[in-house]
TORNUSE-93739 format. One record per residue (C-alpha): z, x, y; residue in three letters. Coordinates in steps of 0.05 Angstrom, whole numbers, plus 5000, padded with zeros to 4 digits. Layout:
TORNUSE-93739
ZXYala ...
END
This chain:
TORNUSE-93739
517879568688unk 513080138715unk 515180528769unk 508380288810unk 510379598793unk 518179678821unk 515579918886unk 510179368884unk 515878848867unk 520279248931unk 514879198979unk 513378418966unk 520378278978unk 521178649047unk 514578319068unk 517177679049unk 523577729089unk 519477929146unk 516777249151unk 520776799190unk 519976069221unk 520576019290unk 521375509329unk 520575469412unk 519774869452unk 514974849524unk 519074319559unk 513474339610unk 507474119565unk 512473719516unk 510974139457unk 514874469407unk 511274999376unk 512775249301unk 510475959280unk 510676209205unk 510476989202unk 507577519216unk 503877579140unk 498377939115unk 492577519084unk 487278069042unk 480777989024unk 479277588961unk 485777218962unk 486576588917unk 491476058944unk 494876058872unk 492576878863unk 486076748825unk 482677288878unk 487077858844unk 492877678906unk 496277058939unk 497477249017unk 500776519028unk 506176599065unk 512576439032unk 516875749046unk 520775739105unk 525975319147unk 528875259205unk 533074859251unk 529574349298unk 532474399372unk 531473859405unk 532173089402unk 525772829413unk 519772409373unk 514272749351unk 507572429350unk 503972979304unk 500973619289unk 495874159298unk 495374679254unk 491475369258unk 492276129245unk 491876659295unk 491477399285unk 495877839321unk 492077829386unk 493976979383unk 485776899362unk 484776329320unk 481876489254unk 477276009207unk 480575369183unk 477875489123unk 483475949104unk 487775399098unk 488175049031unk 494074589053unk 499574559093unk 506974139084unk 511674059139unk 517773749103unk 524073349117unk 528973669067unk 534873239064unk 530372609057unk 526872299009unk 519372099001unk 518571379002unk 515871408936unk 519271908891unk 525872238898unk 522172838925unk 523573289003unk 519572779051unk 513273079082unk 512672899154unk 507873229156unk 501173489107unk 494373819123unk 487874049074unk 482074469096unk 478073839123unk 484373559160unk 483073419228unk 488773509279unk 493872909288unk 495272569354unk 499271919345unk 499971419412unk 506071639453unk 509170929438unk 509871019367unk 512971729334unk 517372029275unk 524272069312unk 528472839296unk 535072979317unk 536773699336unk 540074029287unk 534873719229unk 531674249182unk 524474289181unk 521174679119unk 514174989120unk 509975079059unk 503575269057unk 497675599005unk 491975959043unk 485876249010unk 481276779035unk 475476838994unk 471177289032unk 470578099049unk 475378119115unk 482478259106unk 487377839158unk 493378319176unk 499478049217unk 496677399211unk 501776679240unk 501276029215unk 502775589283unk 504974849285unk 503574539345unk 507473929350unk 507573459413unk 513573009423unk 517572579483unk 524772749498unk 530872259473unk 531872209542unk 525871749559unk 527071189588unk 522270669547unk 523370989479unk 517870959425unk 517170529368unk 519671009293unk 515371109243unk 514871499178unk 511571869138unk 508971749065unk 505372269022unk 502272018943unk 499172478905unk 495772398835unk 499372838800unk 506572688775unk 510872748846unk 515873428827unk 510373928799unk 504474208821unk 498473858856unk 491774138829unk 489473998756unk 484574328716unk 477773878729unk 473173668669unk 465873588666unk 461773028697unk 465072368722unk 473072268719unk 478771968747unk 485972138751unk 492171688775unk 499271668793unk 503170988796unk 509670858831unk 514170328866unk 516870528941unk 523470478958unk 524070069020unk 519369559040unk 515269679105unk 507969569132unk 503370169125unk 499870339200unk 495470899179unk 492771359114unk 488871899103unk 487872419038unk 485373009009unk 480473248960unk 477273808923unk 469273978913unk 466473468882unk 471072978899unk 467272318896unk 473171798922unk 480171718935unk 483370968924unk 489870668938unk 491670058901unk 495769468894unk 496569418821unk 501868828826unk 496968328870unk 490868728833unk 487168928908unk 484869588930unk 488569758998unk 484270319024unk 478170788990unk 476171339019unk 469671799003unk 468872459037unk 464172829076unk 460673489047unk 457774069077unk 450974329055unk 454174769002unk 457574048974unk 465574328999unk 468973719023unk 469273799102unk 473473099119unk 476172549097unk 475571829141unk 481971579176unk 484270929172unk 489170569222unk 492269859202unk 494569699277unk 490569199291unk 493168819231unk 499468999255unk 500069469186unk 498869269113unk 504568989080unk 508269469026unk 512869088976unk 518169458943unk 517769038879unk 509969208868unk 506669768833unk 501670188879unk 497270688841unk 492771248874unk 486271468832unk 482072088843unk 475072038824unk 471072698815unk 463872898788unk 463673528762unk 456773748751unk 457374398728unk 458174338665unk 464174698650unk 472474548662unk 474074778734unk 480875138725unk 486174768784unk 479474398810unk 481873768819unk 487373538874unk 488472808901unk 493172688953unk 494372199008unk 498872189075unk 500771509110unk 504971289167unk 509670589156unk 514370259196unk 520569899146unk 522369169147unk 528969279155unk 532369959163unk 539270249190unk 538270959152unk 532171299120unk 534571339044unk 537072049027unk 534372508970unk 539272558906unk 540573248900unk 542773198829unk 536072898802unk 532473268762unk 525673028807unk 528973398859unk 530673998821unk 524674078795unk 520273908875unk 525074518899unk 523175008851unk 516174808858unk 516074808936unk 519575478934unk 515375798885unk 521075988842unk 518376018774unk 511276448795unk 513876828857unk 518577498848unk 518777588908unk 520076898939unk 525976818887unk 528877388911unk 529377208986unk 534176719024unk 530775989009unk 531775849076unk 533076159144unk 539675809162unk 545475529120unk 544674729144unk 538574679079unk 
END
């Protein structure tokens, strides 16, 4: 190793340990507040380092300190003078559940999981995801700043609103589901062929419930996004996106099951989610394609949200991933988390 690229190596790692998570809570506007940072986010920056550099801030956790249920998320970035820069820095968010599992896959849950086009979350006060203090909450995230204007001392900030255990007429617990097309442990993007295609993941969940809500995330030239019912052979939900006039994919529709009082999930069926992409450029898009989706359920029957297997190699290999250990240095070389309760 060069001398130029030990002190490059050096300086990524104290820059990485500067970030922190942390967490405060205004008990006055019922909000608990989660800020990543501070970071700095250069020009030309790739979310997986295409752009020459990857300012993403690196995985995080934290403590949560109070007992409360939340009822969602806004997400944004703020320089150092707290003004909020362009959404379109963000490439995707996860707020994660470590100890539990997805209901899918043996993977950290993700309570919570925003894209670019992802609009901020607001669930009714009656119905929420309930945390305990004491519960670790993860942050990972891949930003991408494609243009001339360097971001320095830049914060990631979760806002999160939530009612106090204390209430008197508690709310009704839900949780979160995340699919994604790409086998569940690995990374998300693919590389994206020419013209019309279609990827898919297939799975079974692990508890039975009724699905409230979903939502997803795609690329440019993303055409459609489907979740299906393989095992009673119906498509549940599809969902096309809306472009700006430089075709990026600016939003994806929302769907809400209440009035149906949810859509059933059976634990003994198959459920498969398909991206569908046009490509028209001619040419493989390296990492072009992405499909994932986010859903809120509510389980049949339920005394304890199952528990991730630490031992499983699906696991193993979702840690690594979410902690950028085999591509980051730097992130290796730091503390995975802030605190020892991971």
């Amino acid at each position: 190793m060069t001398r130029f690229a030990l002190l490059l190596l050096i300086s990524s790692v104290l820059r990485a340990q500067d970030v922190q998570l942390r967490i405060r809570v205004d008990t006055a506007a019922h909000e608990m507040v989660m800020d990543v940072g501070p970071f700095d986010l250069p020009a030309h920056s790739g979310h997986d380092g295409s752009g020459g550099a990857d300012g993403s801030p690196p995985p995080r956790a934290a403590l949560i300190p109070i007992n409360a249920w939340l009822h969602g998320y806004t997400i944004e970035l703020v320089d150092e003078q707290n003004r909020r820069l362009p959404g379109s820095l963000i490439h995707h968010v996860n707020i994660i559940a470590p100890q539990r599992r997805e209901l899918f896959s043996n993977i950290m849950l993700r309570i919570g999981a925003a894209g670019t086009e992802t609009p901020p979350l607001r669930l009714p006060r009656m119905i929420g995801y309930r945390a305990s203090a004491g519960d670790t909450v993860l942050v990972s995230s891949m930003l991408h700043n494609g243009t001339m204007t360097s971001y320095p001392r830049t914060t990631l900030r979760i806002r999160v609103p939530y009612t106090p255990a204390s209430t008197w007429i508690e709310p009704f617990t839900i949780y979160p589901f995340y699919l994604d097309v790409m086998p569940p442990a690995g990374t998300h993007s693919y590389d994206l062929p020419p013209g019309r295609s279609e990827k898919y993941w297939e799975g079974k969940p692990a508890i039975a419930g009724r699905m409230l809500g979903v939502s997803g995330h795609l690329h440019k030239y993303g055409v459609e996004l489907r979740l299906e019912d393989m095992t009673a052979k119906k498509v549940i939900w599809s969902g096309k996106p809306a472009y700006d006039s430089a075709g990026n994919v600016v939003g994806m529709p929302l769907k809400k099951f209440v009035r149906r009082l949810g859509v059933p999930l059976d634990s003994s069926h198959v459920y498969r989610l398909t991206a569908v992409y046009d490509n028209p450029t001619g040419r493989v898009i390296p990492d072009g394609g992405m499909g994932a989706l986010g859903g809120v359920m509510v389980p049949t029957k339920l005394t304890k949200w199952p528990s991730v297997a630490r031992g499983n190699p699906e696991y193993l290999r979702d840690l690594r991933v979410t902690y950028r250990l085999d591509r980051d240095p730097a992130v290796a070389a730091t503390p995975l988390v802030n605190s020892p309760h991971h």
